[in-house]
C-alpha positions in Angstrom: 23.0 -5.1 -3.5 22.1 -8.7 -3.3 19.7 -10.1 -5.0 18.0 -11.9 -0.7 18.5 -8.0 0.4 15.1 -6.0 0.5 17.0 -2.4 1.5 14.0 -1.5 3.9 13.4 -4.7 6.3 14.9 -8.0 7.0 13.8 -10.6 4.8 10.4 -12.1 5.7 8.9 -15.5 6.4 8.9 -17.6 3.8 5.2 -17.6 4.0 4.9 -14.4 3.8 7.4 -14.4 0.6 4.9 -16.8 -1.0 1.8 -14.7 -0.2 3.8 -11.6 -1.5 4.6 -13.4 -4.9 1.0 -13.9 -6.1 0.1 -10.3 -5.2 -1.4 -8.7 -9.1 -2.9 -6.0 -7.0 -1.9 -3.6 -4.3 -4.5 -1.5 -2.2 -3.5 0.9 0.4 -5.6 3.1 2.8 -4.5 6.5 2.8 -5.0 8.3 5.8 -2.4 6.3 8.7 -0.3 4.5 5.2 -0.1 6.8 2.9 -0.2 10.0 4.9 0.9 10.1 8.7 -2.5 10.3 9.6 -2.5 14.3 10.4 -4.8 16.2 8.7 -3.8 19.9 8.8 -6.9 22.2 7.6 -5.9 25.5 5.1 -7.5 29.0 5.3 -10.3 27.9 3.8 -11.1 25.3 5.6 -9.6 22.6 3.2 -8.2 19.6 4.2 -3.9 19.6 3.6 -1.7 16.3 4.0 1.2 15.7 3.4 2.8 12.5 1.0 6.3 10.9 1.3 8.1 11.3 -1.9 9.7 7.7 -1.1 6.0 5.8 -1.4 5.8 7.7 -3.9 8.1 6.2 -6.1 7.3 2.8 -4.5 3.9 3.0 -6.4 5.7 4.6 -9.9 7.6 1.2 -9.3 4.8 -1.4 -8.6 3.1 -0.1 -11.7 6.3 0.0 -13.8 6.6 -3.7 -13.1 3.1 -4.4 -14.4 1.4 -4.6 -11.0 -2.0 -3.0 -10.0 -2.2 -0.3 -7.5 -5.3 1.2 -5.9 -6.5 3.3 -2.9 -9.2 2.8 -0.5 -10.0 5.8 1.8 -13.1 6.6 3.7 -13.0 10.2 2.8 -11.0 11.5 -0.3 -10.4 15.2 -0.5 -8.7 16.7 -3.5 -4.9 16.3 -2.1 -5.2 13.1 -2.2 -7.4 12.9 -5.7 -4.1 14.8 -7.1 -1.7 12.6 -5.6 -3.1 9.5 -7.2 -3.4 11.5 -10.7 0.2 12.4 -10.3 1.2 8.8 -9.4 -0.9 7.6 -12.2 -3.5 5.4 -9.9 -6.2 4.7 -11.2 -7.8 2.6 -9.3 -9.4 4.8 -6.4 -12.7 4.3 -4.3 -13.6 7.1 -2.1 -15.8 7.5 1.2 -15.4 3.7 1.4 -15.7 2.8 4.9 -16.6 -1.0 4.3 -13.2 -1.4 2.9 -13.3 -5.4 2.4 -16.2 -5.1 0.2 -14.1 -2.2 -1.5 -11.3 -4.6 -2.0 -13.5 -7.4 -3.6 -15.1 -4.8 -6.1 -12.0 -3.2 -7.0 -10.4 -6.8 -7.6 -13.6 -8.2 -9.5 -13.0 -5.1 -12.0 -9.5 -6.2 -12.8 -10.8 -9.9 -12.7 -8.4 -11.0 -9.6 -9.5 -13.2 -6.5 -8.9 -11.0 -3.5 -6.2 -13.7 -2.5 -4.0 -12.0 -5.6 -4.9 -8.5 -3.2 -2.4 -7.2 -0.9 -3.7 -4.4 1.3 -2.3 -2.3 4.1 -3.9 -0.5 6.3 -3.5 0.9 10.0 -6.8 1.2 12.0 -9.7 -1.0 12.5 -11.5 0.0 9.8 -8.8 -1.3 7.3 -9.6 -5.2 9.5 -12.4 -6.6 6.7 -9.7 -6.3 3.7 -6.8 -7.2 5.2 -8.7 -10.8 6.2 -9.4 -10.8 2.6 -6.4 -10.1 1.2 -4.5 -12.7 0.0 -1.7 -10.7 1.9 -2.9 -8.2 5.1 0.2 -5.7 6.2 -0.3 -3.5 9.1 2.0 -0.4 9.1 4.1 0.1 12.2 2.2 2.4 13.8 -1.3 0.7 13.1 -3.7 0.1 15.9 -2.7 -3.4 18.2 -5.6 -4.7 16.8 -4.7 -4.7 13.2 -1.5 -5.7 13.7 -2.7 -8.9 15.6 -4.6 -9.4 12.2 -2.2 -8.7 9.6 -0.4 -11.6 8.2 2.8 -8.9 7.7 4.0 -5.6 9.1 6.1 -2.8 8.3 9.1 -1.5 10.1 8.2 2.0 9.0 5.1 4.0 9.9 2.3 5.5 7.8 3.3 8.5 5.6 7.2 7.5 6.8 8.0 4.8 4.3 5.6 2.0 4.6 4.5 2.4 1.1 7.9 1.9 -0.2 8.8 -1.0 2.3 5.6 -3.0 0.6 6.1 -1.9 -2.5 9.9 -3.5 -2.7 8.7 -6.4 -0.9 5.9 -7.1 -3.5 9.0 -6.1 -6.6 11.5 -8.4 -4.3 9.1 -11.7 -4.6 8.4 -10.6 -8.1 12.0 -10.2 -9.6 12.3 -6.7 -10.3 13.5 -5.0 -7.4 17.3 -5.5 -7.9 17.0 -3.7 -11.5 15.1 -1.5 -10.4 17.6 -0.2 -7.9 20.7 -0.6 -9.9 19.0 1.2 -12.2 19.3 4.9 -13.3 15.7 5.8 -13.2 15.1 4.6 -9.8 
């Protein structure tokens, strides 16, 4: 695979390739990016989604390669607490609906600007952080709205790939996607 070659999209603007480089810090919203945005609800009235094993790895990757990851999510229930404990995130803020002001606490912790922030999200809630982010991506199936903000957007849905598709885009701009996938333990 070529070195230009991000295996999910066609190669973005170079703006966009630019934004993506200085990115120390990737946020996502979970339910719509992470998640398809159905929430199924179990016998006992617990709260069941489902993750794609794909975004997965895409965040096992970012943090391989040094770079921060972190969640934002207006309501957190315990699928998705042991999701990020599985993936190793550890930076998580939970029934956070004023997600720019999450994004600016989350990057004042780590000692970033929130222009070294990428964040996706897909409804309107997610609008305040991705204007702050140095680099705003809309998922594919986000709201119009968001994706008329959004400096960047996916060609894969929430919960379908999304994750992975800004995850390689961030490893592309940063050099380590191409040994990443030509090597044995991706």
């Amino acid at each position: 695979m070529s070195d230009s070659a991000i295996p999910y999209c066609s190669l973005p603007e170079p703006d966009i390739l630019a934004r993506a480089a200085a990115i120390r810090l990737v946020l996502f919203d979970v339910d719509g990016v992470l998640t398809d945005g159905t929430v199924y609800t179990g016998g006992s009235g617990e709260p069941l989604q489902a993750f794609h094993i794909h975004d997965g790895k895409g965040l096992r990757m970012l943090r391989e390669a040094g770079i921060e990851v972190g969640w934002i999510t207006a309501r957190g229930s315990h699928a998705v607490m042991r999701r990020a404990e599985e993936l190793g995130v550890e930076h998580i803020l939970r029934g956070r609906s004023q997600k720019g002001q999450a994004l600016c606490e989350i990057a004042e912790r780590l000692g970033l600007s929130p222009q070294a922030c990428a964040y996706t999200g897909d409804d309107l809630v997610d609008l305040p952080a991705i204007r702050q982010a140095g680099l705003g991506i809309a998922v594919a199936d986000a709201h119009p709205h968001v994706h008329a903000c959004a400096n960047w957007a996916t060609q894969h849905p929430g919960g379908r790939g999304a994750a992975r598709e800004v995850s390689e885009l961030i490893l592309h701009t940063h050099g380590e996607l191409a040994a990443m996938l030509t090597s044995t333990s991706a």
